[in-house]
KOLKELO-702178 format. One record per residue (C-alpha): residue number from 1; residue in one letter; x, y, z. Coordinates in pm, whole numbers, plus 50000, padded with zeros to 5 digits. Example, Ala and Ser with C-alpha at 12.3 -4.5 7.8 and 13.67 -1.06 7.14 Angstrom:
<rs>
1|A|51230|49550|50780
2|S|51367|49894|50714
</rs>
This chain:
<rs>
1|X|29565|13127|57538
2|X|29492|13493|57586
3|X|29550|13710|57286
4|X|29644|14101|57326
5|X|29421|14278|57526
6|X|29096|14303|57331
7|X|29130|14054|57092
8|X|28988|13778|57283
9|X|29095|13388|57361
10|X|29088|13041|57192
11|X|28972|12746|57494
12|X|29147|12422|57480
13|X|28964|12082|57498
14|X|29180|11795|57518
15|X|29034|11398|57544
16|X|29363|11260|57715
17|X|29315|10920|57568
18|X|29345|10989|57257
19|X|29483|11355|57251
20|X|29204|11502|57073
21|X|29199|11876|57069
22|X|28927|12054|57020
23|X|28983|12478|57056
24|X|28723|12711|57175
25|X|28718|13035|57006
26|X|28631|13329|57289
27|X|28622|13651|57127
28|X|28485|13869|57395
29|X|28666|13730|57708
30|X|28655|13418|57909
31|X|28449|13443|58228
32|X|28290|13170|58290
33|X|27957|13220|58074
34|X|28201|13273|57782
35|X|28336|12940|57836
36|X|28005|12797|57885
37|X|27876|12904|57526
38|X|28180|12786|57377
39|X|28161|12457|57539
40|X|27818|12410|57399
41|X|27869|12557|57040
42|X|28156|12330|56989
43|X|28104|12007|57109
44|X|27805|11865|56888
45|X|28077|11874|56685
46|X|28261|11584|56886
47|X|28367|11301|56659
48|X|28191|10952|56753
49|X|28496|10798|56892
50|X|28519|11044|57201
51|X|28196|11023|57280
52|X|28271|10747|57535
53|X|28142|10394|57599
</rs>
């Protein structure tokens, strides 16, 4: 989702098995390095039961 210009994005994570939803919050943009650091910030915070086998 793309807010107004300027005031940045929110990422969507989604674990299809379970519909988990996890949002990324992008303040600055979203090319691809944006994502990236997101990504990484966020998902240590993964509950154990997506985590996989």
């Amino acid at each position: 989702m793309i807010g107004t210009p300027g005031t940045g994005a929110i990422g969507t994570l989604v674990e299809r098995t379970s519909r988990f939803v996890m949002l990324l919050h992008l303040p600055n943009g979203q090319t691809s390095e944006q994502v990236l650091a997101a990504i990484q910030e966020t998902l240590p915070a993964l509950p154990d039961h997506c985590d996989g086998p």
